[in-house]
C-alpha positions, -999 to +999 in steps of 0.1 A: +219-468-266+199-469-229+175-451-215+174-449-175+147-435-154+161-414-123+129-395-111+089-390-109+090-429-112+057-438-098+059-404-084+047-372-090+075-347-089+114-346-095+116-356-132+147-369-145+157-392-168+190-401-186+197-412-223+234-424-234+237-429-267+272-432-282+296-416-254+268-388-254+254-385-219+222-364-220+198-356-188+154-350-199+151-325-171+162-327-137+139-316-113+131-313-073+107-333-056+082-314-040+064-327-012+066-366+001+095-388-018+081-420-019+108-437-039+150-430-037+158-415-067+188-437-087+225-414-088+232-400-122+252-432-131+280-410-148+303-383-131+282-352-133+310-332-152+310-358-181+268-349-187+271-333-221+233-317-224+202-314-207+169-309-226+145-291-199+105-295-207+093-264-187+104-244-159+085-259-132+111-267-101+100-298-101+116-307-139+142-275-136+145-275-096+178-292-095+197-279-122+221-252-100+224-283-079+244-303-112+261-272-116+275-270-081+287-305-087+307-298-118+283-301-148+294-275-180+274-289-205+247-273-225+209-268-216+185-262-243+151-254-236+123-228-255+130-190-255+102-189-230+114-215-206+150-202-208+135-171-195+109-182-168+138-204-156+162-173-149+136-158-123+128-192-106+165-211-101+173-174-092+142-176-067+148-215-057+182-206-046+172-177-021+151-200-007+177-226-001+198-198+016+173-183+032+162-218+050+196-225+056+204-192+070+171-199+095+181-231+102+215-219+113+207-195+132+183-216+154+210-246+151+236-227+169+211-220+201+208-255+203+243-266+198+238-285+164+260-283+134+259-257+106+238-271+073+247-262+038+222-249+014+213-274-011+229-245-038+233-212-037+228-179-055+265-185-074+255-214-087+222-210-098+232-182-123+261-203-135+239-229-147+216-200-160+250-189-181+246-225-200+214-221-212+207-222-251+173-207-264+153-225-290+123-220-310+093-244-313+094-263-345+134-257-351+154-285-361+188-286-338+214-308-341+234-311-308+262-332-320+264-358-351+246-386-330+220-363-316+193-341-331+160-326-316+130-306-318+107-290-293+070-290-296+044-275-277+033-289-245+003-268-238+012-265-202+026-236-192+043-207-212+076-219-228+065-257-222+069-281-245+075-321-253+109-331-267+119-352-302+149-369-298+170-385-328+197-406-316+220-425-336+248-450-324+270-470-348+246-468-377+213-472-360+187-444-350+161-444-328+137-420-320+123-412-284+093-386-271+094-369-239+059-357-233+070-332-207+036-324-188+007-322-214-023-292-209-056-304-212-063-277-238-087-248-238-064-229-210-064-197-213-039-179-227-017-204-243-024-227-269-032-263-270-009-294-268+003-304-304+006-339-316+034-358-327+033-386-355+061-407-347+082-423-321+100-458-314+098-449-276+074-422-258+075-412-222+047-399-208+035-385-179-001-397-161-005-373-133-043-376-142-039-408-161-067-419-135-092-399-139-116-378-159-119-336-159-154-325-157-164-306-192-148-270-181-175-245-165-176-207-172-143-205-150-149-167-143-183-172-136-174-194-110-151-175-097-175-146-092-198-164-076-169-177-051-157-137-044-192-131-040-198-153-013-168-146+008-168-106+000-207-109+017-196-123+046-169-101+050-139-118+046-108-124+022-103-148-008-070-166-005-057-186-033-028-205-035-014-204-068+022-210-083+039-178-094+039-189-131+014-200-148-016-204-128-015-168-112-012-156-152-046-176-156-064-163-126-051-130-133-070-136-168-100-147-151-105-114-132-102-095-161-129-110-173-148-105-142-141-072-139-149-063-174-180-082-180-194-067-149-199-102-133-194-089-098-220-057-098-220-052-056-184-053-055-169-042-089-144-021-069-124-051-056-089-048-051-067-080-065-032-086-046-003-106-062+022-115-036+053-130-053+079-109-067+088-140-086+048-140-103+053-099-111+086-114-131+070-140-146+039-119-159+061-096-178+078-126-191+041-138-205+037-103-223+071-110-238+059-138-257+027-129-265+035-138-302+048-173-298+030-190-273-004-169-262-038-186-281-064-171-307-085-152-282-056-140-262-036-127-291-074-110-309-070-090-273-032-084-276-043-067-313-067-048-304-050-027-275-056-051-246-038-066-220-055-101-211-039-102-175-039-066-161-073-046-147-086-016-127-079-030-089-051-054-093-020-045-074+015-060-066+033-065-031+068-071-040+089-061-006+087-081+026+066-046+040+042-045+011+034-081+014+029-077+055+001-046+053-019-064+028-029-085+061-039-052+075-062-042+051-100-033+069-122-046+034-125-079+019-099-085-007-083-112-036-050-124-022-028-149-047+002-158-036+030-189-043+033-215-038+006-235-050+009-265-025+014-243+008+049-258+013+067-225+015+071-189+004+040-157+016+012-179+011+021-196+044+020-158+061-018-158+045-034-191+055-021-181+089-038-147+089-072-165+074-076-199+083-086-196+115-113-167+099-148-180+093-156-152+071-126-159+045-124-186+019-089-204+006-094-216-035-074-238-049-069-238-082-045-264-091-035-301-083-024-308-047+006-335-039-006-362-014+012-351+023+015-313+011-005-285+030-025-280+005-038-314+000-043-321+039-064-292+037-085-297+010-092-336+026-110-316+060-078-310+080-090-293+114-058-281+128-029-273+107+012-262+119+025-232+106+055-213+121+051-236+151+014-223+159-013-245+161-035-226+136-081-243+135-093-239+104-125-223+099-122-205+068-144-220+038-122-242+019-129-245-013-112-261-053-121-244-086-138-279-105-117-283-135-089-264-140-057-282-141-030-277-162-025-316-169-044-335-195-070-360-184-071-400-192-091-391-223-064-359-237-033-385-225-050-412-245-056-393-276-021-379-273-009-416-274-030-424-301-013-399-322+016-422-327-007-450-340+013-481-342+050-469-344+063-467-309+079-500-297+072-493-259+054-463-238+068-459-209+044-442-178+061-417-155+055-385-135+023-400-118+011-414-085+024-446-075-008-464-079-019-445-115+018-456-131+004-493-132-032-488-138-026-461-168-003-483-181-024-513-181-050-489-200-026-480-228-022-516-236-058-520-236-069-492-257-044-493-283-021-528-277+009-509-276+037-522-251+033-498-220+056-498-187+055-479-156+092-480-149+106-476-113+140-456-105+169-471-116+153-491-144+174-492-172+165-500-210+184-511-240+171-491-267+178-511-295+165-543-284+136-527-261+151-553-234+152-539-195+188-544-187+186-539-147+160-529-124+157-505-097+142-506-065+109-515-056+108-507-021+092-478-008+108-453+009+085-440+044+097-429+074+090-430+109+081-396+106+062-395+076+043-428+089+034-407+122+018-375+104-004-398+084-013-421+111-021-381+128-040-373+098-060-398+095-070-396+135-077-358+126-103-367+104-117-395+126-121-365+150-137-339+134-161-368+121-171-380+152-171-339+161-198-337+134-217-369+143-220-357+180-234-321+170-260-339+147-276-362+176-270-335+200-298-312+172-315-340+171-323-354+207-317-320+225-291-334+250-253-348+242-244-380+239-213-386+267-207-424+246-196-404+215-180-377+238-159-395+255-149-412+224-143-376+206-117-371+235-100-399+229-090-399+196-084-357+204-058-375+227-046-404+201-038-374+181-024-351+206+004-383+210+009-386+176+017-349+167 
């Protein structure tokens, strides 16, 4: 009866984990990591082929991402996952595995100029719809026994559509224990789906802290907001660009503009056009209208009743093809572009930033929480000068982040959440956070309600009748030289436009430029210039 952590162990992304009870071998989503990989993940520690289930939280890549991969390597088991999640996965392993062929395919093609070896794709097309082929649809709520020594029980997550926290019951010669997966917990009061439910019981919870260190503002009018950020950017001229992953968040905003649109919040400009660029969000929206009944909230489903589509409007219009998403860069008026994916690490958006960055008239909004290293994230911390498609591409557009919306629970929802258990669970273990928030939300858990809490590391393993750590991973970090240089760059690039900023202020100020601080402006320009 163990319990070993694989993934988002002091990291962010790529959840797995793996539960043996009996000679059951059972995976808690396996996901991608997505964007920097600051620890090695520990191997399945059993021959892939001899996994008998995996229980997936949600369809995010980075707790589904890797499933086509297991298949590829022989797994024939069973995945069970909601309805909803079942079917939001079937467009995005579908969609993860074009991408892997697609980059391959590039790769290749430059590769062979240069004399290099072909690459593989990490999976491909075949085996993503074989894994999809092993899927099992469940309801929230519904009792299902897996085998004798397993039973469980999805709840909702308040996430995403479909998402959910797992019940496990697990029984080995005589003895049962009880485990909660929290999956990733919503913060409640998100539109369209309902708020995170709470469960009573557990012997063992694991649960994630992406913003186990800190506090979300109370939630502004978000369409108000977002008005007033369209209204800025459609004076000026120019285009508002928002990142935004295909499902979920683009359902949201898509929400949002509804409500713009009819509430007449946007008077001067109540003819604006709205753009979705992702075949994969067109899929995923008419997956959201599919289960309208078992996962949308009150005020959604009041609109649903009376004749109203919460996420559809006069103006809003799809690019689906490789053509359509190209001319919407040729369009003469100010527009609403949302594209995937959220982080700027691949897919249209990409095509986007390049054709507005380097616009002072256009604005890029994010609207969700940005990985440490990705694009998104240098961005939002000042970047200057960003790569994409091998141009060097200034940024002068208005960079901007919606306040508040996030589709992870705060400290405060992830310590009520806990609370919920009172005083049953014999250890919390912290996961699917920064490396830094692991410890410290840990430490708080203990604090604020004297439960056991531990911020595990890949490879730890747990015996889960004694609640006795068996073996330990790794603790060293995993950096390298490349990944040292671009933040050593970064960090230079924002010395830079600093001292950029510092010089125009005295140089207002005194009416003539100060060569000291210029000179010293074109040194770190060259520090930088090295270090890219």
């Amino acid at each position: 009866m163990k319990l070993e952590f694989l993934g988002a162990a002091h990291e962010v992304t790529g959840s797995c984990h793996y539960v043996k009870m009996g000679d059951i071998h059972l995976l808690v989503d396996c996901g991608m990591e997505q964007g920097p990989d600051l620890y090695k993940n520990q191997d399945i520690p059993v021959k892939t082929a001899d996994i008998d289930y995996v229980l997936i939280t949600h369809a995010h890549i980075d707790h589904s991402g890797l499933l086509p991969l297991l298949y590829s390597h022989g797994f024939r088991g069973k995945v069970y996952a909601t309805r909803a999640t079942a079917e939001l996965c079937h467009i995005m392993l579908k969609d993860s595995a074009h991408i892997q062929m697609f980059e391959a395919e590039w790769r290749n093609r430059k590769g062979r100029r240069a004399g290099k070896p072909l690459i593989e794709p990490m999976y491909t097309m075949e085996d993503a719809i074989g894994v999809l082929n092993l899927f099992i649809p469940c309801e929230y709520g519904e009792i299902i026994t897996l085998c004798p020594e397993i039973t469980i029980r999805f709840v909702d997550a308040g996430h995403l559509l479909g998402s959910s926290s797992i019940e496990i019951w697990g029984t080995e010669e005589g003895k049962q224990v009880k485990l909660v997966f929290s999956g990733d917990i919503g913060h409640g009061n998100k539109p369209l789906i309902r708020n995170p439910q709470y469960i009573r019981e557990a012997d063992y919870v694991i649960v994630e802290s992406t913003y186990g260190d800190r506090l979300h503002q109370d939630p502004p009018d978000y369409a108000k907001e977002l008005a007033a950020v369209c209204r800025e950017t459609f004076t000026r001229g120019g285009n508002l660009v928002i990142p935004a992953f295909s499902v979920g968040r683009t359902q949201e905003m898509l929400y949002f503009f509804r409500k713009i649109k009819t509430e007449g919040l946007l008077p001067d400009f109540s003819d604006f056009e709205v753009y979705i660029d992702s075949p994969l969000a067109v899929e995923a929206t008419s997956i959201f209208h599919k289960n309208v009944k078992e996962c949308f909230d009150h005020e959604a489903l009041e609109l649903v009743r009376k004749g109203k589509n919460p996420i559809s409007f006069p103006g809003l219009k799809v690019a689906v093809s490789s053509e359509e998403s190209k001319m919407i860069n040729f369009i003469q008026k100010p527009i609403v572009i949302i594209s995937a994916s959220g982080m700027c690490e691949a897919g249209r958006i990409r095509h986007h930033l390049k054709h507005n960055l380097w616009r002072e008239d256009s604005t890029i909004l994010f609207v969700g929480y940005q990985v440490p290293g990705t694009l998104g994230n240098i961005l939002l911390n000042g970047g200057k000068e960003v790569k994409l498609f091998g141009e060097a591409i200034e940024v002068h557009a208005q960079i901007k982040n919606l306040a508040g919306i996030s589709g992870h629970a705060d400290q405060q929802h992830l310590l009520e959440w806990i609370k919920a258990f009172g005083e049953t669970p014999k250890r919390v273990f912290v996961v699917h956070g920064e490396d830094s928030v692991c410890d410290a939300f840990a430490s708080l858990i203990t604090r604020e309600t004297g439960l056991e809490a531990t911020a595990p590391y890949s490879g730890d393993i747990y015996d889960l009748e004694t609640n006795v750590c068996l073996a330990q991973g790794s603790r060293e970090k995993k950096v390298s030289k490349t990944k040292e240089s671009r933040a050593v760059s970064n960090v230079f690039a924002r010395l830079l436009a600093a001292g950029e900023r510092l010089l125009a202020l005295i140089r207002k100020s005194e009416g003539r430029p100060n060569k000291e601080l210029g000179k010293f402006a074109d040194q770190i320009n060259s520090l930088c210039d090295k270090w890219e």
